[in-house]
C-alpha positions in Angstrom: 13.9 -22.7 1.6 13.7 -19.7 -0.3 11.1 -21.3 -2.7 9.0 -21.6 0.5 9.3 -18.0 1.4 8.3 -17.0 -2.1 5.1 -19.2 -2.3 4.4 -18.1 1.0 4.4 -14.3 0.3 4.5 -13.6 -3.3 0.7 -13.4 -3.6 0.4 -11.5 -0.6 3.0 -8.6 -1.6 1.6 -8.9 -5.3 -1.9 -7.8 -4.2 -0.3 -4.8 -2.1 1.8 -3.5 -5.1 -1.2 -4.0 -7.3 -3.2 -1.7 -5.0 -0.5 0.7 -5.1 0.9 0.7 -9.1 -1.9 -1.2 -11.1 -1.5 -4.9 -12.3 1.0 -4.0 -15.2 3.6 -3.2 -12.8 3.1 -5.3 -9.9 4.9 -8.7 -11.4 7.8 -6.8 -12.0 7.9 -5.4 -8.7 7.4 -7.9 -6.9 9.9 -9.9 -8.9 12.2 -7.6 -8.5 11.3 -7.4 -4.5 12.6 -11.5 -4.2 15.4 -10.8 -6.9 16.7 -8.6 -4.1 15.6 -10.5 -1.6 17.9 -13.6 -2.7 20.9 -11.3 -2.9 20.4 -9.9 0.2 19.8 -13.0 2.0 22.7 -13.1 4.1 22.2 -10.2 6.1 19.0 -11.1 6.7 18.4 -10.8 10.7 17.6 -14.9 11.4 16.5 -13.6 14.9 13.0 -11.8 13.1 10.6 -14.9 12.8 9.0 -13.6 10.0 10.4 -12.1 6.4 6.9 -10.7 5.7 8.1 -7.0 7.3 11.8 -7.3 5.5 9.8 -7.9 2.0 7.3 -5.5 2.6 10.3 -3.3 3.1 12.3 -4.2 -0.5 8.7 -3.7 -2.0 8.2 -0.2 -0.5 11.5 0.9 -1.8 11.3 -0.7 -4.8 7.3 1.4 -4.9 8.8 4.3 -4.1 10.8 4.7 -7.3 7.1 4.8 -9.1 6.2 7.6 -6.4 5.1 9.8 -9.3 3.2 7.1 -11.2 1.4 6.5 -7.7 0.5 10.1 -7.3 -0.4 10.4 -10.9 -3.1 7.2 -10.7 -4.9 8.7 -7.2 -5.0 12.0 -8.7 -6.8 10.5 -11.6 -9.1 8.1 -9.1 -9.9 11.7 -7.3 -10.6 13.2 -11.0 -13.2 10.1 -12.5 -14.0 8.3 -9.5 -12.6 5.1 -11.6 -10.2 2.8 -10.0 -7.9 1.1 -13.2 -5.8 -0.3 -10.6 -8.2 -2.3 -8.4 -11.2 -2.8 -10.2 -12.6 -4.6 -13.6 -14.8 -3.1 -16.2 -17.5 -5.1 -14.2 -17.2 -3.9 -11.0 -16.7 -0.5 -12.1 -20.3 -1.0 -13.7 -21.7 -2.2 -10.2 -20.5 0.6 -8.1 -22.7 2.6 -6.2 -22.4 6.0 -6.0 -21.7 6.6 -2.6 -18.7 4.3 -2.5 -16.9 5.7 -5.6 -17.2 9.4 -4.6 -15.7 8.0 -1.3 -13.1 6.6 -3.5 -12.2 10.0 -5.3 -11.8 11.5 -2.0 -9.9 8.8 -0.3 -7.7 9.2 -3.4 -7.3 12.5 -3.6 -6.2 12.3 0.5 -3.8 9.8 -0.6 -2.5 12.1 -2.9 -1.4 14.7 -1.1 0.4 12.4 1.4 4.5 12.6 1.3 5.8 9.1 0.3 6.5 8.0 3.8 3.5 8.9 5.0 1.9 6.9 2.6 3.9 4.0 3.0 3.2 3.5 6.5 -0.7 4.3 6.0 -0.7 1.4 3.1 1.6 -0.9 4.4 -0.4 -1.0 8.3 -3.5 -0.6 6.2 -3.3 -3.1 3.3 -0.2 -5.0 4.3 -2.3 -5.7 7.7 1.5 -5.1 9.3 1.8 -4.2 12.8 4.1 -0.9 14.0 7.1 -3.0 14.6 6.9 -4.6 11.1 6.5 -1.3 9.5 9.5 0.1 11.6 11.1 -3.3 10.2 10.4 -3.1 7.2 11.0 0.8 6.5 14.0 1.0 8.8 12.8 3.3 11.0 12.0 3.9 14.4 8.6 2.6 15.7 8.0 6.0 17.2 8.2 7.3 13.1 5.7 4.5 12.3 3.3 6.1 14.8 4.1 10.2 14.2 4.1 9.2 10.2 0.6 6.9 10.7 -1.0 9.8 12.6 -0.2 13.1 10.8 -1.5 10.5 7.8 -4.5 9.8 9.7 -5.3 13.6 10.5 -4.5 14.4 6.5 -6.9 11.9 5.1 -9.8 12.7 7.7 -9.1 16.0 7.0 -9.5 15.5 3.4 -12.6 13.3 3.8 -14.3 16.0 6.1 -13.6 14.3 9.5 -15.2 11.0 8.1 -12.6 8.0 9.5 -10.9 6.7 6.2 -11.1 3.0 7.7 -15.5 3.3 7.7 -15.2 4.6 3.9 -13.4 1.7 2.5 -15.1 -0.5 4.0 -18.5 1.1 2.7 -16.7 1.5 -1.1 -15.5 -2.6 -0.4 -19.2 -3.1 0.0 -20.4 -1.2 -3.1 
């Protein structure tokens, strides 16, 4: 069973903690995440039909102890407009130059986010999880998920000159 629930999410949750920590990290993580996972196993609530949110949750914690590495990597994305974490040598030739300025900024908004903000903006996002699972998977009220999700909305708007964040990464996908 749990071997099922690992091949079922580990590629998933590996893609999310390479977007957020780089590739070198991310099997660690992410081994670490269903190391946890296994021990923790019986208190798992049997009632949620899906362990996606209670992953996502180990993985956010365990992300959150490289907070500073995190920072450190948008800062640098703001600085060169070159994204070591998500993209090859190849596809940082291809970029236009449109979508990696919107990627420095984006970065930069990112940046200046608190931790929690930034884990609900990510894990809604680029986890595709819903408020609920968020509130799940962070242990916090859903009524945190939305207050966190919006002043996180309004900071990276803000940042991006009242351009919505969702429009520029899906023009800087394209590029």
């Amino acid at each position: 069973m749990f071997a099922t629930l690992f091949d079922r999410h580990a590629p998933e949750l590996h893609r999310y903690v390479t977007r957020r920590l780089g590739d070198s990290i991310a099997d660690d993580i992410v081994a670490d995440t269903f190391l946890a996972a296994f021990g923790k196993r019986g208190r798992y609530d049997v009632t949620r039909p899906d362990a996606r949110p209670w992953l996502y949750g180990i993985a956010a914690n365990l992300v959150g102890k490289h907070r500073r590495a995190e920072v450190r990597a948008y800062r640098a994305l703001a600085r060169t407009g070159v994204d070591e974490v998500a993209e090859s040598y190849a596809d940082r030739v291809d970029a236009s130059v449109t979508a990696s300025a919107a990627r420095r900024e984006l970065a930069g908004a990112l940046a200046t986010l608190s931790g929690g903000d930034r884990d609900v903006l990510l894990l809604i996002a680029w986890a595709d999880l819903s408020y609920d699972e968020v509130a799940h998977a962070l242990s916090i009220p859903v009524g945190t998920v939305r207050s966190r999700l919006h002043r996180a909305r309004k900071k990276t708007r803000a940042a991006l000159g009242g351009a919505d964040p969702t429009a520029i990464e899906e023009e800087a996908d394209r590029g």
